[in-house]
GUDREN-356485 format. One line per field, with one value per atom (N, C-alpha, C): atom name; x, y, z. Coordinates in pm, 1 decimal. Example, Ala and Ser with C-alpha at 12.3 -4.5 7.8 and 13.67 -1.06 7.14 Angstrom:
<sites>
name = (N_CA_C_N_CA_C)
c1 = (1319.0_1230.0_1320.0_1285.0_1367.0_1290.0)
c2 = (-569.0_-450.0_-330.0_-225.0_-106.0_3.0)
c3 = (780.0_780.0_780.0_708.0_714.0_787.0)
</sites>
This chain:
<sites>
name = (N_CA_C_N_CA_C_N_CA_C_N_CA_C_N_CA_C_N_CA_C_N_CA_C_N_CA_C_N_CA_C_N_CA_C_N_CA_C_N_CA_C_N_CA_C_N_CA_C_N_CA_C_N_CA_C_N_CA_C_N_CA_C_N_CA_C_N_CA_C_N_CA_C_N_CA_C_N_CA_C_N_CA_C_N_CA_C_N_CA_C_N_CA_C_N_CA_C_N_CA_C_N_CA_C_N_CA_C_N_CA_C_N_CA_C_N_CA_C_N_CA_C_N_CA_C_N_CA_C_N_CA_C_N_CA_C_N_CA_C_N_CA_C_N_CA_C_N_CA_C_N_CA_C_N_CA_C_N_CA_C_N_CA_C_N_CA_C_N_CA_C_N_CA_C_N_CA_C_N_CA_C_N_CA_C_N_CA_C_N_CA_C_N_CA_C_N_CA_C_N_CA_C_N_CA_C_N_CA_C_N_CA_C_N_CA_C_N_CA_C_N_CA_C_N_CA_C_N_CA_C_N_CA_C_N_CA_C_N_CA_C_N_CA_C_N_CA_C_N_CA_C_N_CA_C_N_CA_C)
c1 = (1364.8_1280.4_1355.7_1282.9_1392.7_1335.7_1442.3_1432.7_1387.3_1327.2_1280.8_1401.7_1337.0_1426.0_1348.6_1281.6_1190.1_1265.3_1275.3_1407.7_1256.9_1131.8_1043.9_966.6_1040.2_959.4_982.8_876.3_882.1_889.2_825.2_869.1_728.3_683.1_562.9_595.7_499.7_474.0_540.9_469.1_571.0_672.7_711.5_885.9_953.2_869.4_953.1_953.0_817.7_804.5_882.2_910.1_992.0_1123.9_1190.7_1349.2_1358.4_1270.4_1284.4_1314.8_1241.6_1226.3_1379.0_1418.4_1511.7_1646.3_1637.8_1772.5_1769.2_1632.0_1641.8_1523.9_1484.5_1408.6_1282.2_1161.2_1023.2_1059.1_1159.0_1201.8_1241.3_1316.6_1353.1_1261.7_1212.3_1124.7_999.6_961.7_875.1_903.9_1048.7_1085.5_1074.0_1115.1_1126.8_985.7_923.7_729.0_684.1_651.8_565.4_380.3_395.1_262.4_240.6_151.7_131.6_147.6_106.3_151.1_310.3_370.3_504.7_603.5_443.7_503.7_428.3_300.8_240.0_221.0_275.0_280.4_304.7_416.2_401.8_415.5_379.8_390.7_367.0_398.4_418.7_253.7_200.4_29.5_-62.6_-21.5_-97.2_-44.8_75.6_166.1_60.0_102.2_40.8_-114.6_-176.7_-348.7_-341.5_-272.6_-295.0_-223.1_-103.3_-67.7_-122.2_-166.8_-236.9_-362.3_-433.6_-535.0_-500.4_-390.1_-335.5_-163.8_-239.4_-133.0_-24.2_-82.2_32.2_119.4_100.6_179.7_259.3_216.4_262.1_414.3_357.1_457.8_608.0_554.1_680.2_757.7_705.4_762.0_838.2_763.3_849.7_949.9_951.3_1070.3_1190.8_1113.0_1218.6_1289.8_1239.5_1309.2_1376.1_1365.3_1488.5_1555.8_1580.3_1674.9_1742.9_1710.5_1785.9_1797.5_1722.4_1789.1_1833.2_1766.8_1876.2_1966.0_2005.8_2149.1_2260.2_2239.2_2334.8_2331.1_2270.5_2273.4_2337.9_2379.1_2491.0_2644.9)
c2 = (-3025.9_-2923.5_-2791.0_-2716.9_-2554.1_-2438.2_-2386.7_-2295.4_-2201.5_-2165.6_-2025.6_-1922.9_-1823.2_-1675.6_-1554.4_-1606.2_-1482.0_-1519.8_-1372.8_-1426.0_-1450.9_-1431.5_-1407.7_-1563.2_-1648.4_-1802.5_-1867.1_-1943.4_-1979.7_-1941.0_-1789.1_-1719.0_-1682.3_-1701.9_-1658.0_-1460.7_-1408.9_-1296.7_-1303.1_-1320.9_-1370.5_-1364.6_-1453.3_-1487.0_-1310.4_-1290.3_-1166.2_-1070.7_-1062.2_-930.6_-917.1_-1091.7_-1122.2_-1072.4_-1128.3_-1109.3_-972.0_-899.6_-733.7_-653.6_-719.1_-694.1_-699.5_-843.4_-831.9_-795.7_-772.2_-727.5_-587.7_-541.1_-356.1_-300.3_-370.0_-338.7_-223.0_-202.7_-124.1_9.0_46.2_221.6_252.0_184.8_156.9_148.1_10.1_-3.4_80.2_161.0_296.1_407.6_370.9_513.1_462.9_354.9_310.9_279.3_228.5_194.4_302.2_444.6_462.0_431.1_374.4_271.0_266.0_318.0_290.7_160.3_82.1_-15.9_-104.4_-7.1_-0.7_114.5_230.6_383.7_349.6_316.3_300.1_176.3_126.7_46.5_-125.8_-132.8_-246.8_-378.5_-441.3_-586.3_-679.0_-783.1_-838.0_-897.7_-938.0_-953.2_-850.8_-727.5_-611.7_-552.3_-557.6_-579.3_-650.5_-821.0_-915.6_-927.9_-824.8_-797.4_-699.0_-618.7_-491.1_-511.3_-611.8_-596.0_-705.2_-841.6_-880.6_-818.2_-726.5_-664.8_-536.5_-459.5_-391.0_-381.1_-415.5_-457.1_-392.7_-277.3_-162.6_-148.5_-136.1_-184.8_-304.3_-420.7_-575.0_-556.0_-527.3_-467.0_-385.2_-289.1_-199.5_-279.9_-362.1_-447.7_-570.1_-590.6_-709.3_-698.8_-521.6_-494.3_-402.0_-360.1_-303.1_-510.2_-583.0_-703.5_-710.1_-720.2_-768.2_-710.9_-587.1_-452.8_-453.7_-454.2_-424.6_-593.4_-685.6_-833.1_-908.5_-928.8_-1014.7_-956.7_-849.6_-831.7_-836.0_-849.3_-852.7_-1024.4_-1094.5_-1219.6_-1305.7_-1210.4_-1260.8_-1278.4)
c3 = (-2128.9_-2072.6_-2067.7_-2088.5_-2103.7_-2006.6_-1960.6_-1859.1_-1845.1_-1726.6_-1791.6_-1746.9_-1897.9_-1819.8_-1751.0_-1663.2_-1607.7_-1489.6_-1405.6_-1275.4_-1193.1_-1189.3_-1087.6_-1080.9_-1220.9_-1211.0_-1102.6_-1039.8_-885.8_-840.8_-794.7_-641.8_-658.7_-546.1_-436.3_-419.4_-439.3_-387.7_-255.2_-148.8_-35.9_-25.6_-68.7_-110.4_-143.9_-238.8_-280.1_-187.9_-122.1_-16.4_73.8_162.3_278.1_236.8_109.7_72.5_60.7_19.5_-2.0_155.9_245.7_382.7_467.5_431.8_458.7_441.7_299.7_232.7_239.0_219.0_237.6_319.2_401.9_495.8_402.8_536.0_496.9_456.8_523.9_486.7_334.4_281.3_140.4_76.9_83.1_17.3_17.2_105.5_113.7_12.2_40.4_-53.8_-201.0_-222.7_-362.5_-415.8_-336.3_-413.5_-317.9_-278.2_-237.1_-206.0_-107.0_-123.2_84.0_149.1_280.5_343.5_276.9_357.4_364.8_319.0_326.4_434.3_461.0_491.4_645.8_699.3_800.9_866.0_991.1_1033.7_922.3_877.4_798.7_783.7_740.7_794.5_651.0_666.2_500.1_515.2_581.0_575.4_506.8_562.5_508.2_338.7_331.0_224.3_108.8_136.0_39.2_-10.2_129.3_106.2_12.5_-36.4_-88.6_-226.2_-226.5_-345.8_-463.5_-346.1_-463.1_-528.8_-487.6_-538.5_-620.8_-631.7_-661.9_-777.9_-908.2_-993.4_-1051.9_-1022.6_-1031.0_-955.5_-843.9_-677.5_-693.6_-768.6_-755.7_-845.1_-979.3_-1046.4_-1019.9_-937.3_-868.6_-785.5_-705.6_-636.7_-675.0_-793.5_-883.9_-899.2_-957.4_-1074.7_-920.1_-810.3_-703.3_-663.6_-676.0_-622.8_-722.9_-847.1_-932.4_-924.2_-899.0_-946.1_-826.3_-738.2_-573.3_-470.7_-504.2_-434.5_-524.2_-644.4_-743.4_-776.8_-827.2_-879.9_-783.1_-680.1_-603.4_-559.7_-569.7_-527.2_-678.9_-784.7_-887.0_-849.9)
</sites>
């Protein structure tokens, strides 16, 4: 069976939002995706409502988790 190379195989949206949260907290991540529910009162509920409907948003967030929590977890 062969592996994948997508770093995002098996991870839950969730998953990614929470680890982003905690490794660089809402302020960062505000600055880096500008997106309100990152900038106004935020919470990973309101977060995951908005980005699964919003693929452009989902995206930024994909690629702000690889770039800023995986490379450092090498």
């Amino acid at each position: 069976m062969e592996e994948s190379n997508d770093p995002l195989h098996g991870k839950s949206l969730e998953f990614i939002v929470k680890q982003c949260v905690d490794r660089i907290g809402w302020e960062q991540m505000a600055y880096l995706v500008s997106i309100n529910c990152f900038k106004n009162d935020p919470s990973v509920k309101s977060s995951l409502k908005f980005l699964r409907r919003t693929p452009w948003a989902r995206a930024k967030v994909e690629k702000m988790y690889i770039e800023r929590v995986l490379q450092f977890d090498k």
